[in-house]
C-alpha positions in Angstrom: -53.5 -17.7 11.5 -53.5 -15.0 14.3 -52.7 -11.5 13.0 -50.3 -11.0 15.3 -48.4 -14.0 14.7 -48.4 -13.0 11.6 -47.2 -9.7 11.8 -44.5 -10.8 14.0 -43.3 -12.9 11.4 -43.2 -10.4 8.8 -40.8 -8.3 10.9 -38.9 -10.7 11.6 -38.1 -12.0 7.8 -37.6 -7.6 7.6 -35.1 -7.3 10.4 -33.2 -10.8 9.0 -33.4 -9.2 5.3 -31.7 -5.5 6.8 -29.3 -7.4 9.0 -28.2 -9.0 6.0 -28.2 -6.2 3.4 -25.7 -4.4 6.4 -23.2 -6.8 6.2 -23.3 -7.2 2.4 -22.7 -3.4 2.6 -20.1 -3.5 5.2 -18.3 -6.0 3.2 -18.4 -4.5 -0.2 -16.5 -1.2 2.0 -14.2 -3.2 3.0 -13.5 -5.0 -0.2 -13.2 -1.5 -1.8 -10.9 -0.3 0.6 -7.9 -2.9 0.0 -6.0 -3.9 -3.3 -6.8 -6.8 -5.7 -5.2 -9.4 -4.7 -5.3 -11.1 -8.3 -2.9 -8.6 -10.5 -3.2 -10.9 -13.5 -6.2 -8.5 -15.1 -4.0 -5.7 -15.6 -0.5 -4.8 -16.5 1.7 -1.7 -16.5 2.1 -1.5 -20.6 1.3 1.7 -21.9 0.2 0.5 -25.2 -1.8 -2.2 -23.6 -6.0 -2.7 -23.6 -4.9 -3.4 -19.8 -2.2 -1.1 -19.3 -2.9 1.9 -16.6 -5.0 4.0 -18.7 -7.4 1.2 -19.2 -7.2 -0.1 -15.3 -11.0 1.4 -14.7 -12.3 0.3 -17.8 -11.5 -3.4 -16.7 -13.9 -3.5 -14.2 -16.4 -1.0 -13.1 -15.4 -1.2 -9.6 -11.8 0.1 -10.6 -13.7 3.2 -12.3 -12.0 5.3 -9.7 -9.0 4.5 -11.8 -10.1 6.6 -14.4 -12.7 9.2 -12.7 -10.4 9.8 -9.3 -9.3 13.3 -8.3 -7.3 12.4 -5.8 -4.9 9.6 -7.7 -1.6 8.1 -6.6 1.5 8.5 -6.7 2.4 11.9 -7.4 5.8 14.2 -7.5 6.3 15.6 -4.5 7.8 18.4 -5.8 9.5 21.2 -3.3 7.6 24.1 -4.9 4.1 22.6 -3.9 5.3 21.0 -0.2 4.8 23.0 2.8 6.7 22.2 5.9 5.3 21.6 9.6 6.1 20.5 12.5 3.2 19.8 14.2 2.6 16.3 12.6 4.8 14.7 15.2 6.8 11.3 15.1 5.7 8.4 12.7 5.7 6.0 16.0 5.4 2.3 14.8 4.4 -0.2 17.2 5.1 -3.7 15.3 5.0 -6.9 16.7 6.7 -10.1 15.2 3.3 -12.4 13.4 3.6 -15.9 11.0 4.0 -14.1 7.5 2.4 -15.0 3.9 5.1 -14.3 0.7 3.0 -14.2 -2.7 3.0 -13.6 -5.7 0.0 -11.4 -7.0 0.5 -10.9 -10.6 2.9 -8.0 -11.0 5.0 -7.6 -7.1 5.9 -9.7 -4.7 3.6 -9.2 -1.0 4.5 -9.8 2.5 1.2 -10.4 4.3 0.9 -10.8 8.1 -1.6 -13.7 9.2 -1.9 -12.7 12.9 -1.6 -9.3 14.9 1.7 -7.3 13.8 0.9 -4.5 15.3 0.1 -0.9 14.2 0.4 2.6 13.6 -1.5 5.8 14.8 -2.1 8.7 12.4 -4.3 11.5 13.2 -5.6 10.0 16.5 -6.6 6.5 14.4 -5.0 3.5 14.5 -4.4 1.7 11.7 -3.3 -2.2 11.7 -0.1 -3.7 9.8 -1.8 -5.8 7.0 1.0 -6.2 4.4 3.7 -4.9 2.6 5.1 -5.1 -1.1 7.3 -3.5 -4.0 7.3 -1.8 -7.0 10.4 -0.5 -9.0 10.9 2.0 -10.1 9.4 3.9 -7.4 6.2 5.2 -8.0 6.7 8.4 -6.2 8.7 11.0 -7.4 11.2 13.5 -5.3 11.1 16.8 -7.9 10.7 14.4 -10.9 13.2 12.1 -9.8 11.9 8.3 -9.2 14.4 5.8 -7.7 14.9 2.7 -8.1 12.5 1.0 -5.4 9.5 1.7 -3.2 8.2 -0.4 -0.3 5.0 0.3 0.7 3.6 -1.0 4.4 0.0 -1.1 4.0 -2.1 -0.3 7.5 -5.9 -0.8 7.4 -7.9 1.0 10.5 -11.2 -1.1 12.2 -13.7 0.6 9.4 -11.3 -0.2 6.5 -9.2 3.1 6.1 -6.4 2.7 4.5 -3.3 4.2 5.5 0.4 3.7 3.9 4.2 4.5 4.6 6.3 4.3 1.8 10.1 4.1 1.4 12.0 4.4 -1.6 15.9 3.5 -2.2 18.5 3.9 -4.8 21.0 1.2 -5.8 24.0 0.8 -3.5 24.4 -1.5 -0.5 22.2 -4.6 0.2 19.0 -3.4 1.8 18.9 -5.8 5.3 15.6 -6.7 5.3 15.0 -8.0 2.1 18.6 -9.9 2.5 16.8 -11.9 5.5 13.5 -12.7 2.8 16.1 -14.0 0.2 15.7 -17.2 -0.3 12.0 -17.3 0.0 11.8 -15.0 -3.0 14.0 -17.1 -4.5 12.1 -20.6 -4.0 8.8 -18.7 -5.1 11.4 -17.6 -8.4 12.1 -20.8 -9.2 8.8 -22.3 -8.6 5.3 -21.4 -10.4 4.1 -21.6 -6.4 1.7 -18.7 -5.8 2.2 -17.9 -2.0 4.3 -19.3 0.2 4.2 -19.4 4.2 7.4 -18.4 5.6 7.1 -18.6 9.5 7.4 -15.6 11.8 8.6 -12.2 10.5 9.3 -8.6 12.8 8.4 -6.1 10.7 10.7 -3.7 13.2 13.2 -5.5 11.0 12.2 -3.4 8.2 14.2 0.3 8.4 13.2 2.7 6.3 14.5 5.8 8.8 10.7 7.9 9.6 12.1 11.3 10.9 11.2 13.2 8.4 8.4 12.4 6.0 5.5 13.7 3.3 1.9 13.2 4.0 -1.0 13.9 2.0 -4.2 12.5 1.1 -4.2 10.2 -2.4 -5.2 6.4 -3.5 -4.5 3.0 -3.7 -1.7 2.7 -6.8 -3.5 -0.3 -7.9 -7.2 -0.9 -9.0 -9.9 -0.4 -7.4 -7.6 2.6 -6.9 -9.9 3.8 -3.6 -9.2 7.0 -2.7 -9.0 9.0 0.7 -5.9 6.7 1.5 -3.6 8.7 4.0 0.0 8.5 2.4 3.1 8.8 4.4 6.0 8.8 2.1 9.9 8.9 4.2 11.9 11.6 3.1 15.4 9.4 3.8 16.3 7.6 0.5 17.9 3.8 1.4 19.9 1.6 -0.5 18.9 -1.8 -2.6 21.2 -3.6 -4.3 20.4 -4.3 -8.1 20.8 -8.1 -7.4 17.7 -7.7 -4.8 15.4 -5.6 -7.2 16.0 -7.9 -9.8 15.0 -10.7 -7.8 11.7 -9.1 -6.8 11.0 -8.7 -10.6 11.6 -12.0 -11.8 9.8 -13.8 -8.8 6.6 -12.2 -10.2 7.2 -14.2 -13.4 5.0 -11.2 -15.7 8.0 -10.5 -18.1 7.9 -6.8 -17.2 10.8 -5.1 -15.8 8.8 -2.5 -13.9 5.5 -2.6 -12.2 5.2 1.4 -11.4 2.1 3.3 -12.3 2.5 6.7 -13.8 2.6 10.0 -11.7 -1.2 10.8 -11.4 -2.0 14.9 -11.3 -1.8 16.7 -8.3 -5.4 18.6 -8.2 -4.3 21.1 -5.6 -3.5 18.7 -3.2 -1.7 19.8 -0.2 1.8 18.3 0.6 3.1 18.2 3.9 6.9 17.5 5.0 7.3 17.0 8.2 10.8 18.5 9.6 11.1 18.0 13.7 11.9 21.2 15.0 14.5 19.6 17.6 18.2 20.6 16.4 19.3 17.0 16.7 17.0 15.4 14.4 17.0 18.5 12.2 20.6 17.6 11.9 20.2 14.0 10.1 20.6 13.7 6.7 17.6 13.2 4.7 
């Protein structure tokens, strides 16, 4: 055989082999960027082998669990918040997409199959991917957690992660979740994992984004990733205790929470944004 045919040949099989070790690599980002979508590995028992102290002893791709400086959720305590106005509206441009409801173990998620739009944060945008629950909240407001929190998961184009969360105390019905009723319900009574539910807005979801926190932390589930850019609303909604309850026994674990602890703050910076226009300064938090 021809040395150069030969030659040719071998750089060939070496620029198939790199093409493929990329998108191995690409993928394994990816994968570490977003939450497991199997939650039956783990639990939220503090006495448990699987309980959050173990969660990156489980696997050694949740290690971050365990090793992370920069953990999730956290007190965002007004002695360690600093507040700005240069942050700028949290403007959400959703569109209405066919919707996924499943159950992953320990909460209840809301995923969009198609385009449902996005936000922009920092001058990246970051795509609406899914959103779930988790009661209590698993933020804290100067040591006080509610008795909800939504979180809207947002993924940018190289797997970033980005999340606006909500939390809400026990009063009137919250709207949204009155509309995704009786699918929660059906997946209740059933042992159905997932369910699709047809088209959902996720404008229909108010959570009230004047004034809000941001800093840098993690996924609140393993793999835990870090470098996740959190934007938690400071404007506390109302649930009804019917509606929690029903998010908590749709996920048929047995648990009546599915909150991870507060993780430490390591001299992270807390921002609260707080318009500077008199109007919106005026509105209740």
């Amino acid at each position: 055989m021809p040395y150069r045919i030969t030659k040719r040949r071998e750089k060939m099989k070496l620029l198939v082999l790199c093409a493929i070790s990329l998108v191995l690599a690409l993928h394994a980002g990816l994968a570490a960027s977003e939450e497991v979508e199997d939650e039956s590995e783990f639990n939220y028992d503090a006495g448990s082998k699987r309980g959050p102290a173990r969660w990156g002893d489980i696997r050694k791709e949740w290690g971050m669990c365990r090793n992370g400086s920069m953990q999730s959720p956290v007190d965002l305590s007004s002695e360690k918040v600093q507040v700005v106005a240069h942050l700028g509206r949290l403007n959400r441009s959703y569109e209405a997409s066919n919707a996924t409801l499943k159950n992953r173990g320990h909460d209840i998620m809301l995923r969009w199959e198609g385009g449902a739009g996005s936000i922009y944060v920092n001058g990246t945008q970051y795509l609406l991917k899914q959103c779930h629950w988790h009661s209590p909240s698993e933020h804290a407001v100067n040591g006080r957690r509610f008795d909800l929190e939504l979180h809207m998961v947002h993924e940018s184009p190289k797997g970033e992660v980005a999340v606006i969360g909500a939390m809400y105390k026990l009063g009137q019905p919250d709207t949204f979740l009155s509309s995704m009723a009786n699918h929660v319900e059906w997946i209740s009574g059933t042992h159905e994992v997932q369910r699709a539910i047809g088209i959902v807005n996720p404008n229909r979801i108010k959570i009230g984004c004047r004034k809000y926190y941001r800093y840098v932390g993690s996924l609140t589930v393993p793999p835990c990733t870090q470098n996740v850019i959190w934007t938690i609303v400071q404007k506390v909604r109302t649930v009804s205790r019917k509606q929690v309850k029903l998010l908590r026994e749709a996920v048929h674990d047995d648990s009546e929470f599915n909150a991870r602890p507060l993780q430490p703050m390591n001299r992270r910076p807390v921002q609260l944004f707080s318009p500077t226009d008199s109007k919106l300064e005026s509105e209740n938090p």
